[in-house]
C-alpha positions as CSV (number, residue, x, y, z in Angstrom):
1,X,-77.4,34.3,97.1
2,X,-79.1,37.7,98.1
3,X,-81.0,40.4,96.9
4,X,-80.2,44.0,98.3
5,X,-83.2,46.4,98.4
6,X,-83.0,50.2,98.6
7,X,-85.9,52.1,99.8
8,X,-87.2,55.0,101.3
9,X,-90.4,54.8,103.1
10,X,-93.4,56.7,104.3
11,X,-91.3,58.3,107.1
12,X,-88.9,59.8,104.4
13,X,-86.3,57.0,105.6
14,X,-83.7,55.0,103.9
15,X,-83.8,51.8,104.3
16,X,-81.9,48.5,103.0
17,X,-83.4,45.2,102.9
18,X,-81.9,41.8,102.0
19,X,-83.9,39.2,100.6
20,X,-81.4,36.0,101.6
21,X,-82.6,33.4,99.3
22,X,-81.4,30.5,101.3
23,X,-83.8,30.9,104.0
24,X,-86.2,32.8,102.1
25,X,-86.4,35.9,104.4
26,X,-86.8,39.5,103.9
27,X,-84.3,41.5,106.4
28,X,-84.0,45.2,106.8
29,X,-80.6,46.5,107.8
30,X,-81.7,49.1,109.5
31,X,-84.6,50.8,111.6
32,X,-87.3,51.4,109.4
33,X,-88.5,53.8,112.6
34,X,-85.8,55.8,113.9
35,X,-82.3,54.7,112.6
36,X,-80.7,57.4,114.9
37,X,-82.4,55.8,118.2
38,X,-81.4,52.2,116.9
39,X,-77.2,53.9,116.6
40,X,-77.5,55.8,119.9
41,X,-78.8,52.8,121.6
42,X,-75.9,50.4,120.1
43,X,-72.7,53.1,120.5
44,X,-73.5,53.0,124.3
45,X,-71.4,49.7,124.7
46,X,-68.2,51.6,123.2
47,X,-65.8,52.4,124.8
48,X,-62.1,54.1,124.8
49,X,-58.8,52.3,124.7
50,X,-60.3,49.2,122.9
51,X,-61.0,47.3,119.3
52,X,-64.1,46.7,117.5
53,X,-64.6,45.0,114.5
54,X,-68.1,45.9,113.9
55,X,-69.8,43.2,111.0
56,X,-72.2,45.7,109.2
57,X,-72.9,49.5,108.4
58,X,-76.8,49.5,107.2
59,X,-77.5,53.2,105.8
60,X,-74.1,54.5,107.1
61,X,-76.0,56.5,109.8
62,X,-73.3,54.4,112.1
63,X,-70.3,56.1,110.2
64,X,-71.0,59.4,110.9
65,X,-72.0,58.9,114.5
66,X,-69.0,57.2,115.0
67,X,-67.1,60.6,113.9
68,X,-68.9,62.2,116.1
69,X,-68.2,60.1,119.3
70,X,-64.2,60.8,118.9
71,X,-64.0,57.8,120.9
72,X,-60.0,56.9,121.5
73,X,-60.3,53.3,120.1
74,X,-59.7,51.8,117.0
75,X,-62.9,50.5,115.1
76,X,-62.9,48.1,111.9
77,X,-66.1,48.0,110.1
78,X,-66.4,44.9,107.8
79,X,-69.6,45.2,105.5
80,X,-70.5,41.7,103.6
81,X,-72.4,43.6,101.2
82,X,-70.5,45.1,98.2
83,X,-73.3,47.4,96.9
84,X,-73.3,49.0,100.4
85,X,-70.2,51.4,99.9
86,X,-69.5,55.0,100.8
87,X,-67.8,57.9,99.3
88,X,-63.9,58.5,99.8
89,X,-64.3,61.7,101.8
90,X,-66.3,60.0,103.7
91,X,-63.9,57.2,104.2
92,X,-60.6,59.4,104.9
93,X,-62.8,61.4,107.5
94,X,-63.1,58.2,109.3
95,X,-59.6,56.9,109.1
96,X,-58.7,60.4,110.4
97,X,-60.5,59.1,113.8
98,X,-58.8,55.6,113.6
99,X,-61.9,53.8,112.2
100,X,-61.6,51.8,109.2
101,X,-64.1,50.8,106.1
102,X,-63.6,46.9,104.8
103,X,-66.0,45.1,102.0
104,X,-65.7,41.8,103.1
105,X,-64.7,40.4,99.2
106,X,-61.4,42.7,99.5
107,X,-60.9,41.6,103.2
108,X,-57.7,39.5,103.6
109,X,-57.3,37.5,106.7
110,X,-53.9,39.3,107.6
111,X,-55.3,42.8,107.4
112,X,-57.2,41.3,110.3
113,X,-54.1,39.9,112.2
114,X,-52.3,43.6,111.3
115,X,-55.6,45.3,112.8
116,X,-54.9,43.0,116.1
117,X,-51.3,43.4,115.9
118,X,-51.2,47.4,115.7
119,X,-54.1,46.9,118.7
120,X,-51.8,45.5,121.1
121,X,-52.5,46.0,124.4
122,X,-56.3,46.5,123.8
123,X,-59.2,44.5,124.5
124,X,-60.9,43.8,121.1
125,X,-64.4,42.2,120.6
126,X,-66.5,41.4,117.8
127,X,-69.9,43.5,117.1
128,X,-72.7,43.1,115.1
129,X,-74.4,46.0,113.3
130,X,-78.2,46.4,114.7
131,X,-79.9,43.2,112.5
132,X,-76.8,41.9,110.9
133,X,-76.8,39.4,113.1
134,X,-80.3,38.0,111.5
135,X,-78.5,37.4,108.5
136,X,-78.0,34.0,107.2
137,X,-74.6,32.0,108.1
138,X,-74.0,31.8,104.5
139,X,-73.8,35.4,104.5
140,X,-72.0,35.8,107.8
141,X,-69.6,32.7,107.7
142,X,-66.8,34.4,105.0
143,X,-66.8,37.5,107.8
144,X,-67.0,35.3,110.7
145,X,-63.8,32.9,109.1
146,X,-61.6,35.4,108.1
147,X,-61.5,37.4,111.9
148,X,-60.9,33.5,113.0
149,X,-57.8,32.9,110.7
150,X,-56.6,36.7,111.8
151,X,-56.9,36.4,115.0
152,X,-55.1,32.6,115.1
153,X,-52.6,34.2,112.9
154,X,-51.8,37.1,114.8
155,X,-51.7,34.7,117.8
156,X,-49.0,32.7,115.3
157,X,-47.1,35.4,114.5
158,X,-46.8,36.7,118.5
159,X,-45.6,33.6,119.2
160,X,-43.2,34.1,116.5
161,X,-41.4,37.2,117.3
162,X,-41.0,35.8,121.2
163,X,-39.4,33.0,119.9
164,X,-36.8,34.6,117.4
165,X,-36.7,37.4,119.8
166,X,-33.1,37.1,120.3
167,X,-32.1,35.1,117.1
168,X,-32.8,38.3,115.3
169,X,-30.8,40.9,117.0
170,X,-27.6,38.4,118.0
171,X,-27.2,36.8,114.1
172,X,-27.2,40.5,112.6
173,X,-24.6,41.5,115.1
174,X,-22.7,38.4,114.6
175,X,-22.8,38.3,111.0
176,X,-21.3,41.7,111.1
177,X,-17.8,40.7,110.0
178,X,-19.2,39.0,106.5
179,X,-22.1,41.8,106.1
180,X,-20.0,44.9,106.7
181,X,-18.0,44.5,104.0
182,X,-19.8,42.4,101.4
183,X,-21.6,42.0,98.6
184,X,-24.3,43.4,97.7
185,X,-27.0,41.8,95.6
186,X,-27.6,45.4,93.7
187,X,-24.3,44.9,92.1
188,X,-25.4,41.7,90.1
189,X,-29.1,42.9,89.2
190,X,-28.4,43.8,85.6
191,X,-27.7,40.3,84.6
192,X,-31.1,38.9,85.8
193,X,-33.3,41.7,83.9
194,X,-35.7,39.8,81.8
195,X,-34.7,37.1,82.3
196,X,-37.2,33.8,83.5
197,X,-36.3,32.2,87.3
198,X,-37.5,28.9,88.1
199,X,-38.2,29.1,91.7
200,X,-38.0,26.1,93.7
201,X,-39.5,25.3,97.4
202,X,-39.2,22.2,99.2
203,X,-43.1,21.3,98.7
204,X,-43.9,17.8,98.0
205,X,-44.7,18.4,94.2
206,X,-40.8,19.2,93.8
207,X,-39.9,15.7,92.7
208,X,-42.9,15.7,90.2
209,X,-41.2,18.7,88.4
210,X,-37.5,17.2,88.3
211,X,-37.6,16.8,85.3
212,X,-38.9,20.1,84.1
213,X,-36.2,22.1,86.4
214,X,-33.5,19.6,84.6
215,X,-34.5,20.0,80.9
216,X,-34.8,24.4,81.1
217,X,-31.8,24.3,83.4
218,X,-29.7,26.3,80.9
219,X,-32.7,28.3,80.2
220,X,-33.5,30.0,83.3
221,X,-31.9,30.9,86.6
222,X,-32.8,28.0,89.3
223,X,-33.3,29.5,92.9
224,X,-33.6,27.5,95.5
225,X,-35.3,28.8,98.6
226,X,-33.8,27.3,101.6
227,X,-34.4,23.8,102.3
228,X,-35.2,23.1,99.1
229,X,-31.4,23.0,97.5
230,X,-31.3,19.3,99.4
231,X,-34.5,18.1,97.4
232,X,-32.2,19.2,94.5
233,X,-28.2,18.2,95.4
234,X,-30.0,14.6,96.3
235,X,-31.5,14.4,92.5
236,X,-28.3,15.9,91.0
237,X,-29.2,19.1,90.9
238,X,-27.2,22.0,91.2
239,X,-29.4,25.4,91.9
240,X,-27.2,28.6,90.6
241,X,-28.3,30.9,93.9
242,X,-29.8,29.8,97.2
243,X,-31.8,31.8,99.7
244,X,-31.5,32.3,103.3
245,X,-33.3,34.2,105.8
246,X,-33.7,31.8,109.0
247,X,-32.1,32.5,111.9
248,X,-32.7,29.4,114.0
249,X,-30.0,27.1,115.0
250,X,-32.3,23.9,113.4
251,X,-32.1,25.8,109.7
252,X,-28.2,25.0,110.4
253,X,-28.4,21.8,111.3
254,X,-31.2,20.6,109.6
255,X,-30.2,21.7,106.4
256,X,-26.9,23.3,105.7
257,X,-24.6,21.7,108.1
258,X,-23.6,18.9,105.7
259,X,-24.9,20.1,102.8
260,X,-22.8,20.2,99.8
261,X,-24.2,23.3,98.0
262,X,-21.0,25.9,97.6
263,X,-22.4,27.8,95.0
264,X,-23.8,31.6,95.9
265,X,-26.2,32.4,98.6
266,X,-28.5,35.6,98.9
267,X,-29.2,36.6,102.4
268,X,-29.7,38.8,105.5
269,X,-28.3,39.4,108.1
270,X,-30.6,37.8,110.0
271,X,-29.7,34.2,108.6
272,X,-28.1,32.1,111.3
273,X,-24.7,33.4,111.5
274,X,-23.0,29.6,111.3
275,X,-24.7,28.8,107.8
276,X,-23.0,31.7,106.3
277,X,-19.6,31.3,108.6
278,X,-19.2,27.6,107.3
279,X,-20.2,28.5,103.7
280,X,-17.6,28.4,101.1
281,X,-19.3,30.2,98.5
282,X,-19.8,33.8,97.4
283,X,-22.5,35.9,99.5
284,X,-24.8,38.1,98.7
285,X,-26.6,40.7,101.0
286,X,-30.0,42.4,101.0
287,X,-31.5,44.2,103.6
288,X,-34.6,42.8,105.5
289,X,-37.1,45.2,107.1
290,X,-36.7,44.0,110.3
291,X,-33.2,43.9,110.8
292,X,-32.2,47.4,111.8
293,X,-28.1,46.5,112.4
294,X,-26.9,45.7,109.0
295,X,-29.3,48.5,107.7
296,X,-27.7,50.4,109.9
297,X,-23.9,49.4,109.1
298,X,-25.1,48.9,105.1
299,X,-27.8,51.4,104.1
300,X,-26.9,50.8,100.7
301,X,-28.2,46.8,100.4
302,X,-31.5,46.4,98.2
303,X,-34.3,47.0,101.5
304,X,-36.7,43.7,101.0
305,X,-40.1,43.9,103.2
306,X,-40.3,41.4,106.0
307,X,-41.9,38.0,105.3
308,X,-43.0,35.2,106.8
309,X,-41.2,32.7,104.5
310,X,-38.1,32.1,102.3
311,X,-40.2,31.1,100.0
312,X,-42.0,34.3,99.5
313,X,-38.4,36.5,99.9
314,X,-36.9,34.5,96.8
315,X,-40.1,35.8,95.0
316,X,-39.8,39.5,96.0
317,X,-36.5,39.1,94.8
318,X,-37.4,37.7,91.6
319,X,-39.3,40.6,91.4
320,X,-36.6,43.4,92.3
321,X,-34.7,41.7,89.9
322,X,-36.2,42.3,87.2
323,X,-37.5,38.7,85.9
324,X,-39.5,37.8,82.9
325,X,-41.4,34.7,83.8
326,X,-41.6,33.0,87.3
327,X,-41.9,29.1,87.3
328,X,-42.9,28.4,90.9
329,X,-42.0,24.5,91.9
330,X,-42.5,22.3,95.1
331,X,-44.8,25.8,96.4
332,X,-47.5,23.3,97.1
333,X,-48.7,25.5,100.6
334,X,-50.5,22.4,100.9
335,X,-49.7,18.4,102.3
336,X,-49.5,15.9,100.2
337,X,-50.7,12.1,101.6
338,X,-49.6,14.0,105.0
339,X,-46.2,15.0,104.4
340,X,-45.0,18.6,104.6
341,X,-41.3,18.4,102.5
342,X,-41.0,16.9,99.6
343,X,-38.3,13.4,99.3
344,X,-35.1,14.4,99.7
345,X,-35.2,17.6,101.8
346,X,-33.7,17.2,105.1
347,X,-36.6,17.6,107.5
348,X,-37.0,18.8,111.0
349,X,-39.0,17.9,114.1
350,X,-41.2,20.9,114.0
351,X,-42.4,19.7,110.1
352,X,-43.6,16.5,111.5
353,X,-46.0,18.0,113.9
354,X,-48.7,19.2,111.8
355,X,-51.2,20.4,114.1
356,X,-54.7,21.3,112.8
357,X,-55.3,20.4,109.2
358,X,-58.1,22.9,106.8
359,X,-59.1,22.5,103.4
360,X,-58.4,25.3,100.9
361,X,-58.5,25.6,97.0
362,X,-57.0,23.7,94.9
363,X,-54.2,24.9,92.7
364,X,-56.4,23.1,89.5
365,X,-59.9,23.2,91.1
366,X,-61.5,21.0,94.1
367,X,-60.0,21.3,97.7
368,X,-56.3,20.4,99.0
369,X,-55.5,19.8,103.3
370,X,-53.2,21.9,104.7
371,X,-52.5,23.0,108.2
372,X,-52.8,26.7,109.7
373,X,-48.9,27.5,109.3
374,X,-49.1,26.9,105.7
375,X,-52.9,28.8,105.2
376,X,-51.4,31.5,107.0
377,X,-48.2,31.2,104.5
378,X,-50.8,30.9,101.4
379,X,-52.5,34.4,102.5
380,X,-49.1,36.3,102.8
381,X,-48.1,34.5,99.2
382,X,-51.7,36.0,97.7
383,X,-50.3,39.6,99.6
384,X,-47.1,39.7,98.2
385,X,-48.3,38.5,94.1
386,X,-50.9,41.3,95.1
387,X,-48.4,43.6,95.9
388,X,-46.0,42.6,93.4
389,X,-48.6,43.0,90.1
390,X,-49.5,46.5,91.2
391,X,-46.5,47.9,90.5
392,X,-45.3,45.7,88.1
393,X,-47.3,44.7,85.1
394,X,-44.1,42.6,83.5
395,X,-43.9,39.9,85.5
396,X,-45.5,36.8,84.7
397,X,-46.0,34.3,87.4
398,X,-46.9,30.7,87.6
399,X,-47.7,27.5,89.6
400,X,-46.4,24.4,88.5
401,X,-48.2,22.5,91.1
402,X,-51.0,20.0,90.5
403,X,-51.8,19.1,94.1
404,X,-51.0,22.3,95.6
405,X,-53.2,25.3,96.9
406,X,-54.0,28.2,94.7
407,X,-52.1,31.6,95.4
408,X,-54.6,34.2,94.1
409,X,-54.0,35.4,90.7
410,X,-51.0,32.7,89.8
411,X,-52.1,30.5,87.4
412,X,-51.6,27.1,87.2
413,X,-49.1,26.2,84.3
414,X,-48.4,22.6,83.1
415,X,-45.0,21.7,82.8
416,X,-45.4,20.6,79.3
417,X,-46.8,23.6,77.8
418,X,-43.4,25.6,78.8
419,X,-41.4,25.9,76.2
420,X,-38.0,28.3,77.3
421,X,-36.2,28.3,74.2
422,X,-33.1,31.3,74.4
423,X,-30.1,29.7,76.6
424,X,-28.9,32.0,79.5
425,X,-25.1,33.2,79.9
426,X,-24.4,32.0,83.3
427,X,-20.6,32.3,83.2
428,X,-20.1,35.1,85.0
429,X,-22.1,32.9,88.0
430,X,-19.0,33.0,90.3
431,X,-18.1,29.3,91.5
432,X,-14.5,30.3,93.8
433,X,-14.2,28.5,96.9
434,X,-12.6,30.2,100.0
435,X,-13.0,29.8,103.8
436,X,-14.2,33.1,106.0
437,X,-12.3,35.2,107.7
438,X,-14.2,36.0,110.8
439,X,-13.5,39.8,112.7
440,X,-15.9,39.8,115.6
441,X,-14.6,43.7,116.7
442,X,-17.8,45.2,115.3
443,X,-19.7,42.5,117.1
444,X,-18.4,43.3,120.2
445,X,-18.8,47.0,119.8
446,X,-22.6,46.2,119.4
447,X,-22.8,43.8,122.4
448,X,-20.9,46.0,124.4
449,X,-23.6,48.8,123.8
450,X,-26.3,46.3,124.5
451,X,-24.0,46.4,128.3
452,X,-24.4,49.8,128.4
453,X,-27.9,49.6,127.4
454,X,-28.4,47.5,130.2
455,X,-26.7,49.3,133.1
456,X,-28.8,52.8,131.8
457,X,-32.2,51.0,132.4
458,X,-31.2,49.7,135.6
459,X,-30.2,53.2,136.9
460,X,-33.6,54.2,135.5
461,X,-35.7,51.3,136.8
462,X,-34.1,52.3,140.3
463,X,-35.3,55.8,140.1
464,X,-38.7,54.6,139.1
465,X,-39.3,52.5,141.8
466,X,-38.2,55.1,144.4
467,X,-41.7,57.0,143.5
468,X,-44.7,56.4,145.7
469,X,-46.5,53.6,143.9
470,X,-50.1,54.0,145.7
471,X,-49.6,58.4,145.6
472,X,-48.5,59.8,142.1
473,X,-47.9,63.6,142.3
474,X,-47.7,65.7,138.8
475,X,-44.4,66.6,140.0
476,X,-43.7,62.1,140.2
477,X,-45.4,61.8,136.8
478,X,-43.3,64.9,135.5
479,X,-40.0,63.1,136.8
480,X,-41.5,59.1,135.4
481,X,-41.8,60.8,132.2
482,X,-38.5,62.0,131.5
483,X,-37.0,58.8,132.8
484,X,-39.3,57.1,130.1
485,X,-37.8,59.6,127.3
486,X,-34.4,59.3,128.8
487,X,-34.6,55.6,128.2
488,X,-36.4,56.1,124.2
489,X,-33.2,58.3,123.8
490,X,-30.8,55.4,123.7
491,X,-30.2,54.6,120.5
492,X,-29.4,51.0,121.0
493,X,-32.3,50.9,122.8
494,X,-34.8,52.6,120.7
495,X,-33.9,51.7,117.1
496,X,-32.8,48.1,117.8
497,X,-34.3,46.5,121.2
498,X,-37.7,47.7,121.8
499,X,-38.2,46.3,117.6
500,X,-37.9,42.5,118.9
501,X,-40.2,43.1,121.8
502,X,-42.7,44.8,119.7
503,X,-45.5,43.6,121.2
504,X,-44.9,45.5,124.9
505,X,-43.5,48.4,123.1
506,X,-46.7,48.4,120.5
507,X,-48.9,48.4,124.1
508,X,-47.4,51.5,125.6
509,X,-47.8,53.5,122.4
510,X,-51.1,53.1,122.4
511,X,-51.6,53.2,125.8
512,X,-50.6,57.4,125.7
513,X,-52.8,57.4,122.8
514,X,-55.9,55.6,123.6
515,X,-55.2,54.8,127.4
516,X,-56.3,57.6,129.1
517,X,-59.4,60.2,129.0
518,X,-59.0,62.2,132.0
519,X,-55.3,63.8,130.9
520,X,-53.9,61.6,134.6
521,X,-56.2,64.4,137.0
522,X,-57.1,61.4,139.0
523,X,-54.2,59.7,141.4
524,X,-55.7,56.3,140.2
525,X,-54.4,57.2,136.7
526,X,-51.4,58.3,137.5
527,X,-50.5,55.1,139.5
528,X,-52.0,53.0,136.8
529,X,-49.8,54.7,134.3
530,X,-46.5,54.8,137.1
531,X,-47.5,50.4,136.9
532,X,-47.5,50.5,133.5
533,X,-44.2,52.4,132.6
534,X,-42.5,50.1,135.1
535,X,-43.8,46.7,133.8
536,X,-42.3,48.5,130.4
537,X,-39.4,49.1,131.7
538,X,-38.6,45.7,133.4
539,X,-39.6,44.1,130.6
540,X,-36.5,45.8,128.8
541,X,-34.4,45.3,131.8
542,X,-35.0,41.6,131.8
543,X,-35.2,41.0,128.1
544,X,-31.5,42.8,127.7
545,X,-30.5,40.4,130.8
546,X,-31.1,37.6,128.9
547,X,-29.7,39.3,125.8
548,X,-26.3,39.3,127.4
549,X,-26.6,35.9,128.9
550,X,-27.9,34.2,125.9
551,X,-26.2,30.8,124.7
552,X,-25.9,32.0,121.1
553,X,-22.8,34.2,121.7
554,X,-19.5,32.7,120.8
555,X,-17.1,32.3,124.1
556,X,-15.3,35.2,123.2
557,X,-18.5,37.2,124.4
558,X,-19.0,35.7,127.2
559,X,-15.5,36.3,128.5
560,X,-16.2,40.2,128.3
């Protein structure tokens, strides 16, 4: 607990004080001399082409020195102190220069990890406003946590996007033949408006609410995200839609290879092509924001935002849909006596290995364990009910689990105080049975661009490394420059490959915005930025090599 103190003194000064009752101190936040000395002193450690998260803004005389510095680097400023704010004009005449106003109470973790993320390729480091660092760790420690869960998170979700680097260009193209020409979810919307979902997850509370899912199954639509239709099937069960996302071969064979689930599936193109291949069922397609290929071949599917979970796409859909009431069961986010899935859900390898385990809120009060995947999956859950209730004041969502974590502004509901009473038509659920018919001509026509692709920044890569890499003329930056937009005017290239190597392509963007000060009148820039372009470009070269070459293509690929 804190006091905050406004005054102006004898000098004709404005100055804030905290009185931190824990320890009992009296702190100013800012010079109670010269705040302007105190600001010059502390900007001369900025510098360009880097980001700051700076903890603190005392009287704001930071802010406007900050505008004034036009320094090329982005700059987060994350105040603890809610009755320190600023006006908006103030606040858009900062974001105009890329520097960015937080309270810490409306800080989320992941608009950390997107500050790191949209960063790449810069340094970042951690500042403390003059004094804010005298501030008690009771104070600090909610800053201090949530820049630690970003920056794991963001460290997460890079490791993320190398791994499914592939995975989520090659399933896209090779679900081409099923996604071209079918279904989209629009067409069925209508029947779900207003209607209540009971949305199931493979959490371990899922076998505690059995029962529940069984006795209101006539009552609302049951949707099964993923692994979880096993947990059901194995209790006898029978969801009426399943979702898919997941691209990796171990979603296939963990949990769909032998399952025995024909009923409907809604998907993207980015679920692994073999799941939706071997399933007998009717399909259903949306459109997921990072799969540009069946947007591009399908602009007309319903456009769902990326997420990091199937889990939290069944919700947005629940949500596009139109639904009444959302019953949320087995979404513990949380382990139960240690275990990840709940009985009867096929698990995986990767579930078993846990990794470091945190405490979080309870879904009815006291603190649950989970690990970082599933805290990091319990923040983007609070992002998208945030998201969700600002635009729609309709829906009404609850959690169903007693041992789970609490997603932020989702009530926990007992399973005996629902009472669904109106029975749902589900007739026109179709239930037909057939076996796909697979065209890879489309397919190939994408992978043989890919080729193309390929042989272009070879040709370019060649022409690069025939400039003088230790004497860079204007005339050699003129020609590395056009090569560079020669090689951004592939479309292949441009709207599909450099999206699953974001992270290099995110670097070079803001290295020609933030990278360079002296507009390249120096030979050491130009060669830094001739070093630079090439790493770029044979980091396309070699991720399109292993494109081509990569084991996921069917034979018939391969023989091209």
């Amino acid at each position: 607990m804190y006091t905050l103190i406004r005054e102006v003194n004898s000098r004709n000064i404005e100055v804030i004080k905290i009185k931190d009752h824990h320890s009992n101190r009296m702190i100013a936040l800012n010079s109670q001399v010269s705040p302007q000395k105190e600001i010059e002193k502390f900007i001369e450690q900025l510098r360009s082409n880097k980001c700051y998260f700076i903890i603190g803004s005392g009287n704001g005389t930071l802010l406007q020195y900050l505008i004034d510095l036009k320094l090329k680097s982005k700059i987060y400023i994350l105040e603890p102190f809610k009755e320190i704010d600023f006006d908006n004009e103030l606040k858009g005449e900062l974001k105009k220069n890329n520097i960015y106003f937080f309270h810490e109470e409306n800080l989320n973790y992941l608009q950390i990890t997107g500050a790191i993320r949209s960063s790449t390729g810069m340094e970042f480091e951690i500042l403390f406003h003059p004094n804010y660092d005298k501030l008690s760790k009771n104070i600090l420690n909610p800053i201090i946590q949530k820049i630690k869960m970003g920056t794991t998170t963001a460290s997460i979700n890079k490791n993320t996007e190398k791994f499914f680097r592939f995975d989520w260009l090659i399933e896209p193209i090779l679900n081409l033949s099923l996604s071209k020409n079918g279904k989209s979810l629009l067409e069925i919307k209508e029947n779900f408006l207003g209607k209540p979902f009971i949305l199931v997850a493979s959490g371990p509370s899922l076998v505690d609410n059995l029962d529940f899912i069984k006795k209101n199954q006539d009552k609302a639509y049951i949707l099964a995200s993923g692994s979880a239709v096993n947990g059901l099937l194995n209790n006898g069960i029978i969801p009426d839609f399943v979702t898919i996302i997941d691209a990796s071969l171990v979603n296939f064979t963990a949990h769909f290879e032998n399952t025995k689930y024909s009923g409907p599936i809604i998907t993207t193109g980015t679920a692994n092509h073999l799941i939706l291949k071997h399933h007998k069922g009717e399909l259903y397609f949306t459109n997921f924001e990072l799969d540009t290929i069946t947007a591009e071949v399908r602009p007309d599917f319903l456009k769902v935002s990326t997420v990091s979970s199937v889990a939290i796409y069944s919700l947005l859909l629940t949500h596009y849909l139109g639904a009444s009431e959302v019953f949320l069961v087995g979404q513990d986010l949380a382990l139960k006596d240690g275990k990840y899935y709940a009985n009867g859900v096929h698990e995986h390898q990767a579930s078993k290995n846990l990794g470091d385990i945190v405490e979080v809120e309870g879904n009815i009060g006291g603190k649950v364990s989970t690990n970082l995947n599933l805290a990091s999956m319990l923040e983007n859950f609070n992002n998208a009910v945030s998201v969700i209730q600002e635009v729609n004041n309709q829906i009404k969502i609850y959690n169903l689990s007693k041992s789970g974590a609490k997603i932020k502004d989702v009530p926990f509901k007992d399973k005996n105080d629902i009472m669904l009473a109106e029975t749902i038509d589900k007739s026109w659920i179709p239930t037909n049975v057939s076996k796909k018919e697979i065209d890879y001509t489309l397919s190939l026509e994408y992978y043989k661009k890919i080729i193309d692709s390929k042989k272009e920044v070879d040709d370019i890569s060649r022409k690069i490394k025939k400039i003088n890499s230790k004497a860079v003329t204007f005339k050699d930056l003129e020609k590395l420059l056009k090569l560079i937009k020669k090689l951004r005017q592939n479309a292949m290239i441009e709207t599909h490959i450099l999206n699953m190597i974001y992270s290099s392509t995110k670097s070079i963007n803001n290295m020609f915005e933030f990278g360079f000060e002296g507009n390249f009148q120096t030979n050491e820039e130009r060669v830094e930025m001739l070093k630079k372009l090439l790493d770029f470009v044979e980091i396309v070269q070699n991720y399109l090599e292993e494109l081509i070459q990569h084991n996921n293509w069917p034979e018939i690929f391969k023989r091209r």
